[in-house]
N, C-alpha and C positions, 0 to 999 in steps of 0.2 A: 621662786617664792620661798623664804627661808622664815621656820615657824620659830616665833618667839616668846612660848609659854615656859615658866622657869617650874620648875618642881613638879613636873609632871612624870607619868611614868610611859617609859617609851617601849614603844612598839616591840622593837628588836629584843626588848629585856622580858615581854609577857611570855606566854604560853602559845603552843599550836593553834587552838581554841581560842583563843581571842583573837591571834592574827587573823585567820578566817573570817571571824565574826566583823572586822575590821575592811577586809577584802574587802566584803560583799557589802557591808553600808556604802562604801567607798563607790561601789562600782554601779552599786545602785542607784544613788547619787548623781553621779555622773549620768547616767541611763535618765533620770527626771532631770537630770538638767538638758540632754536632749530635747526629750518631749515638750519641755516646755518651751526651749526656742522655737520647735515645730510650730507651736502655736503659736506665742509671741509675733515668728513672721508669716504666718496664715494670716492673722488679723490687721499687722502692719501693710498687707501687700495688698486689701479690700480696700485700704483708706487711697483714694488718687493724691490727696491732700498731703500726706507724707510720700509718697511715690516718688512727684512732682519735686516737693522739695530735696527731699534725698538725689533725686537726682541731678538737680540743680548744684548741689554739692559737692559734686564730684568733680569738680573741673579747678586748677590752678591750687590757688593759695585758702578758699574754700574748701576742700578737701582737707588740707593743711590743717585747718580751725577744724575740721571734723573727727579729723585721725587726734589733736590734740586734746579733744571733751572728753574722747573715747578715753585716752591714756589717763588723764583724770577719774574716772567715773574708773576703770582696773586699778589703779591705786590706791584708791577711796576702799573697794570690796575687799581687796588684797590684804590690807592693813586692818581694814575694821573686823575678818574674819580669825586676825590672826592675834589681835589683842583680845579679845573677848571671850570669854567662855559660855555666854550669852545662845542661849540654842536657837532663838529667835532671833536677833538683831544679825546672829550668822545664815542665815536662812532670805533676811531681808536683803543681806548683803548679794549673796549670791545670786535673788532675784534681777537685783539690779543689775549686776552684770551679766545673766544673759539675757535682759532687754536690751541692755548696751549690745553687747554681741550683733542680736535679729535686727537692731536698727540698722547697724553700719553695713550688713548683709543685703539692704533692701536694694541699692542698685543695683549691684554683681547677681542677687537672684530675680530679679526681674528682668533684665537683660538675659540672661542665661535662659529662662522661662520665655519668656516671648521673642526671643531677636534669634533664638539660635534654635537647636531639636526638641525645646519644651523641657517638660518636665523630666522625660527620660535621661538628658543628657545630667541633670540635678542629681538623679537616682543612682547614677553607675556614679559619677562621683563621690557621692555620700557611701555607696557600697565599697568604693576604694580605698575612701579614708578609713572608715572599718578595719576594713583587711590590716592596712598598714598597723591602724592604731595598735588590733589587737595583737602584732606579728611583732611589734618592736617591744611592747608592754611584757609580751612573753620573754623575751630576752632577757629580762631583769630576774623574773621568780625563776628562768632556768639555769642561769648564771650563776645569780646572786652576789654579782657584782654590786662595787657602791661607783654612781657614777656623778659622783658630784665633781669630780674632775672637769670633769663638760661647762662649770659654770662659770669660768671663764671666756673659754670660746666660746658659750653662746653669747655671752654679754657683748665682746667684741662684735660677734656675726651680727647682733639685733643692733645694735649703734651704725653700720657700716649699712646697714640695710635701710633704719629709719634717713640716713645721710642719703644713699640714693633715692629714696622714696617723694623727698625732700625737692633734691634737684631734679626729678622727672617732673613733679607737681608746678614746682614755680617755672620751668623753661620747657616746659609740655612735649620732652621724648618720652617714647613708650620704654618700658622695661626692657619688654620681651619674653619669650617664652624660660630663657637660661636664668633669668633671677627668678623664675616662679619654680625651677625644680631646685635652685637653690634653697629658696624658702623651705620647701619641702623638707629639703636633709636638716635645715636649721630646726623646723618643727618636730622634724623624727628627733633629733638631738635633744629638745625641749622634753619629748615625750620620754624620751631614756632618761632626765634629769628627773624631772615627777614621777616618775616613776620607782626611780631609786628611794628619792627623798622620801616614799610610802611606804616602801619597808624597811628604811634604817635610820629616818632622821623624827618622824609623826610620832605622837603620841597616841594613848590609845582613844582618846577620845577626840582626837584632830581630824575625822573624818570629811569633816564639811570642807575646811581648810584644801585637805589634799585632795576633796573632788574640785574644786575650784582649778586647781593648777591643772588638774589631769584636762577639765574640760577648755579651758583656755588654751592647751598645746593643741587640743582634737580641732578647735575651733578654726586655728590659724593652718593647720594641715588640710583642713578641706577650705578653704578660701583659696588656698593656691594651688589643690589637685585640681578647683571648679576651675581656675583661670587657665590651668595645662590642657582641661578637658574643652573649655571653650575656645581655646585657640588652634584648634584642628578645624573649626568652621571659616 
Protein backbone atom coordinates (compact mmCIF):
# COMPACT_ATOMS: atom_id res chain seq x y z
CA UNK A 1 0.00 0.00 0.00
CA UNK A 2 1.97 3.06 -1.31
CA UNK A 3 0.93 6.47 0.57
CA UNK A 4 0.01 9.33 -1.75
CA UNK A 5 -0.14 12.50 0.33
CA UNK A 6 2.12 15.26 -1.39
CA UNK A 7 3.63 18.02 0.88
CA UNK A 8 3.66 16.22 3.94
CA UNK A 9 6.38 15.90 6.38
CA UNK A 10 7.81 12.43 6.69
CA UNK A 11 8.50 10.48 9.33
CA UNK A 12 12.11 9.53 8.67
CA UNK A 13 12.79 13.62 8.42
CA UNK A 14 11.09 14.26 12.28
CA UNK A 15 12.49 13.95 15.55
CA UNK A 16 13.00 10.84 17.98
CA UNK A 17 10.01 12.07 19.75
CA UNK A 18 7.65 11.99 17.17
CA UNK A 19 8.74 8.68 15.65
CA UNK A 20 7.83 7.15 18.99
CA UNK A 21 4.78 9.05 19.35
CA UNK A 22 4.06 7.68 15.88
CA UNK A 23 5.12 3.99 16.80
CA UNK A 24 2.54 3.72 19.36
CA UNK A 25 -0.68 5.48 17.56
CA UNK A 26 0.43 2.97 14.92
CA UNK A 27 0.59 0.07 16.98
CA UNK A 28 -2.28 1.01 18.97
CA UNK A 29 -4.24 1.10 16.07
CA UNK A 30 -3.52 -1.94 14.89
CA UNK A 31 -4.05 -3.42 18.62
CA UNK A 32 -8.02 -1.69 18.19
CA UNK A 33 -8.14 -3.07 15.01
CA UNK A 34 -7.81 -6.34 16.55
CA UNK A 35 -10.32 -6.11 19.22
CA UNK A 36 -12.52 -5.05 17.11
CA UNK A 37 -12.50 -8.03 14.58
CA UNK A 38 -12.73 -10.06 17.92
CA UNK A 39 -15.93 -8.69 18.27
CA UNK A 40 -17.09 -8.07 14.76
CA UNK A 41 -16.67 -12.07 14.63
CA UNK A 42 -18.22 -12.83 18.15
CA UNK A 43 -21.33 -11.22 16.94
CA UNK A 44 -21.05 -12.65 13.08
CA UNK A 45 -20.68 -16.24 14.49
CA UNK A 46 -24.20 -15.86 16.98
CA UNK A 47 -26.02 -15.06 13.76
CA UNK A 48 -26.75 -19.08 12.05
CA UNK A 49 -28.15 -16.73 9.16
CA UNK A 50 -24.66 -15.45 8.03
CA UNK A 51 -22.92 -18.85 9.23
CA UNK A 52 -25.20 -20.76 6.86
CA UNK A 53 -24.67 -18.47 4.18
CA UNK A 54 -20.87 -17.78 4.56
CA UNK A 55 -20.63 -21.09 4.45
CA UNK A 56 -22.55 -21.88 1.48
CA UNK A 57 -19.93 -19.61 -0.03
CA UNK A 58 -17.29 -21.29 0.20
CA UNK A 59 -17.39 -23.73 -2.42
CA UNK A 60 -16.38 -23.33 -6.48
CA UNK A 61 -16.90 -20.16 -8.30
CA UNK A 62 -18.98 -18.74 -5.11
CA UNK A 63 -15.97 -18.26 -3.17
CA UNK A 64 -14.68 -16.72 -6.40
CA UNK A 65 -17.51 -13.81 -6.08
CA UNK A 66 -16.55 -13.76 -2.32
CA UNK A 67 -12.83 -13.46 -2.43
CA UNK A 68 -13.66 -10.77 -5.30
CA UNK A 69 -16.37 -8.26 -2.80
CA UNK A 70 -13.55 -8.79 -0.45
CA UNK A 71 -10.80 -7.25 -2.94
CA UNK A 72 -13.24 -4.57 -3.54
CA UNK A 73 -14.39 -3.53 -0.19
CA UNK A 74 -9.50 -3.61 0.49
CA UNK A 75 -9.39 -1.33 -2.44
CA UNK A 76 -12.22 0.89 -1.50
CA UNK A 77 -10.46 1.31 2.41
CA UNK A 78 -6.95 1.31 0.95
CA UNK A 79 -7.40 4.32 -1.43
CA UNK A 80 -10.01 6.28 0.63
CA UNK A 81 -7.60 6.06 3.73
CA UNK A 82 -4.93 7.22 1.60
CA UNK A 83 -6.41 10.15 -0.09
CA UNK A 84 -7.80 11.80 2.66
CA UNK A 85 -6.77 13.63 5.56
CA UNK A 86 -10.16 13.26 6.86
CA UNK A 87 -9.69 11.58 10.51
CA UNK A 88 -13.15 10.25 10.38
CA UNK A 89 -13.87 9.02 6.89
CA UNK A 90 -10.23 7.19 7.68
CA UNK A 91 -11.51 5.62 10.85
CA UNK A 92 -14.91 4.74 8.66
CA UNK A 93 -12.58 3.21 6.19
CA UNK A 94 -10.77 1.06 8.32
CA UNK A 95 -13.94 0.08 10.05
CA UNK A 96 -14.98 -1.41 6.96
CA UNK A 97 -12.31 -3.29 6.33
CA UNK A 98 -12.10 -5.21 9.46
CA UNK A 99 -15.80 -6.11 8.94
CA UNK A 100 -14.71 -7.27 5.63
CA UNK A 101 -11.93 -9.04 7.23
CA UNK A 102 -14.46 -11.00 10.34
CA UNK A 103 -16.82 -11.81 7.43
CA UNK A 104 -14.65 -13.76 5.11
CA UNK A 105 -13.07 -15.30 8.55
CA UNK A 106 -16.56 -16.65 9.52
CA UNK A 107 -16.20 -20.16 7.67
CA UNK A 108 -12.33 -20.93 8.43
CA UNK A 109 -13.26 -19.88 12.25
CA UNK A 110 -16.30 -21.71 12.61
CA UNK A 111 -14.97 -24.91 11.18
CA UNK A 112 -11.84 -24.53 13.23
CA UNK A 113 -14.15 -23.78 16.40
CA UNK A 114 -16.51 -26.53 16.13
CA UNK A 115 -15.19 -29.35 13.57
CA UNK A 116 -11.69 -29.49 14.89
CA UNK A 117 -10.01 -28.76 18.94
CA UNK A 118 -12.40 -25.63 19.48
CA UNK A 119 -11.37 -22.81 20.51
CA UNK A 120 -7.85 -23.73 21.79
CA UNK A 121 -6.62 -24.72 18.48
CA UNK A 122 -8.00 -20.59 17.47
CA UNK A 123 -5.80 -19.53 20.53
CA UNK A 124 -2.35 -21.18 19.84
CA UNK A 125 -2.73 -19.89 16.31
CA UNK A 126 -3.58 -16.38 17.06
CA UNK A 127 -0.54 -16.72 19.79
CA UNK A 128 1.62 -17.72 16.64
CA UNK A 129 0.74 -15.20 14.60
CA UNK A 130 1.73 -12.80 17.36
CA UNK A 131 5.04 -14.19 17.93
CA UNK A 132 5.73 -14.04 14.20
CA UNK A 133 4.24 -10.81 13.64
CA UNK A 134 5.99 -9.18 16.42
CA UNK A 135 9.47 -11.22 15.51
CA UNK A 136 9.69 -10.18 11.85
CA UNK A 137 8.23 -6.25 12.74
CA UNK A 138 11.50 -6.39 14.98
CA UNK A 139 13.69 -6.85 12.22
CA UNK A 140 13.00 -3.63 10.50
CA UNK A 141 13.59 -1.13 13.77
CA UNK A 142 16.76 -3.52 14.32
CA UNK A 143 18.14 -3.30 11.05
CA UNK A 144 16.68 -0.38 9.82
CA UNK A 145 16.83 -1.57 6.61
CA UNK A 146 14.32 -0.19 3.79
CA UNK A 147 12.56 -3.14 2.45
CA UNK A 148 10.74 -1.90 -0.28
CA UNK A 149 12.69 -3.99 -2.59
CA UNK A 150 10.14 -6.82 -1.61
CA UNK A 151 7.43 -5.10 -3.65
CA UNK A 152 7.94 -6.73 -6.48
CA UNK A 153 8.12 -10.23 -5.37
CA UNK A 154 5.36 -9.89 -3.49
CA UNK A 155 3.10 -8.51 -6.19
CA UNK A 156 4.39 -11.46 -8.34
CA UNK A 157 3.79 -14.03 -5.21
CA UNK A 158 0.23 -12.55 -4.53
CA UNK A 159 -1.00 -12.63 -8.56
CA UNK A 160 0.61 -16.35 -8.74
CA UNK A 161 -1.19 -17.15 -5.59
CA UNK A 162 -4.67 -15.46 -6.32
CA UNK A 163 -4.04 -17.71 -10.04
CA UNK A 164 -3.81 -20.86 -7.93
CA UNK A 165 -6.65 -19.85 -5.61
CA UNK A 166 -8.59 -19.33 -8.72
CA UNK A 167 -7.87 -22.77 -10.30
CA UNK A 168 -8.43 -24.81 -6.90
CA UNK A 169 -11.90 -22.78 -6.61
CA UNK A 170 -13.34 -23.52 -10.22
CA UNK A 171 -11.91 -27.35 -10.55
CA UNK A 172 -12.13 -28.18 -6.71
CA UNK A 173 -8.29 -29.44 -5.70
CA UNK A 174 -7.19 -28.68 -2.37
CA UNK A 175 -4.14 -26.61 -2.06
CA UNK A 176 -2.56 -28.39 0.49
CA UNK A 177 -0.62 -27.70 3.49
CA UNK A 178 2.72 -26.24 1.15
CA UNK A 179 0.79 -23.30 -0.30
CA UNK A 180 -0.40 -22.48 3.14
CA UNK A 181 3.25 -22.05 4.60
CA UNK A 182 3.96 -20.58 1.38
CA UNK A 183 1.38 -17.86 2.06
CA UNK A 184 2.93 -17.47 5.35
CA UNK A 185 6.51 -16.46 4.10
CA UNK A 186 4.53 -14.16 1.44
CA UNK A 187 2.79 -12.68 4.54
CA UNK A 188 5.99 -12.51 6.55
CA UNK A 189 7.34 -10.59 3.45
CA UNK A 190 4.10 -8.42 3.26
CA UNK A 191 4.74 -7.73 7.06
CA UNK A 192 8.61 -6.75 6.37
CA UNK A 193 7.10 -4.31 3.37
CA UNK A 194 4.71 -2.41 6.00
CA UNK A 195 6.83 -2.35 8.05
CA UNK A 196 9.47 -0.77 6.27
CA UNK A 197 7.15 1.56 4.53
CA UNK A 198 6.30 2.83 8.58
CA UNK A 199 9.59 4.01 9.21
CA UNK A 200 10.68 5.40 5.96
CA UNK A 201 7.96 6.03 3.46
CA UNK A 202 4.68 7.57 6.31
CA UNK A 203 4.18 10.64 7.16
CA UNK A 204 3.83 11.93 10.46
CA UNK A 205 0.28 11.97 10.52
CA UNK A 206 -0.33 8.61 8.23
CA UNK A 207 -0.94 6.61 11.13
CA UNK A 208 -4.19 5.26 10.33
CA UNK A 209 -3.10 4.59 6.72
CA UNK A 210 -0.10 2.45 7.99
CA UNK A 211 -2.12 0.63 10.82
CA UNK A 212 -4.27 -0.56 7.99
CA UNK A 213 -1.48 -2.34 6.02
CA UNK A 214 0.23 -3.59 9.15
CA UNK A 215 -3.25 -5.12 10.17
CA UNK A 216 -4.03 -6.63 6.62
CA UNK A 217 -0.39 -8.55 6.51
CA UNK A 218 -1.45 -9.79 10.49
CA UNK A 219 -4.70 -10.73 9.09
CA UNK A 220 -3.61 -12.87 6.02
CA UNK A 221 -0.58 -14.55 8.32
CA UNK A 222 -3.06 -15.90 10.84
CA UNK A 223 -5.71 -17.26 8.04
CA UNK A 224 -3.00 -19.40 6.89
CA UNK A 225 -1.05 -20.23 10.34
CA UNK A 226 -5.08 -21.33 11.33
CA UNK A 227 -5.19 -23.41 8.13
CA UNK A 228 -1.25 -25.02 8.92
CA UNK A 229 -2.60 -25.32 12.49
CA UNK A 230 -5.94 -27.06 11.26
CA UNK A 231 -4.42 -29.43 9.07
CA UNK A 232 -2.74 -31.54 11.76
CA UNK A 233 -6.48 -32.65 12.60
Amino acid sequence: MENTFQNKVLLIESTDQVRVDFYKKTYAHVAGGVLVFVLFEYLLLQSSMIVNFMMSMTQGWRWLIMLGGFMLVTNYAESTVLKTTDKNTQYLAYALYIFAQALIFVPLLYIAIYYTDGSELVQQAAIVTLALFAGISAVVFVTKKDFSFLKAGLTVGFFIAMGLIIAGSLFGFDLGLWFSVGMCVLAGGSILYQTSNLVNKYGTEDYIPASLGLFASLMLLFWYVLRIFMSRD
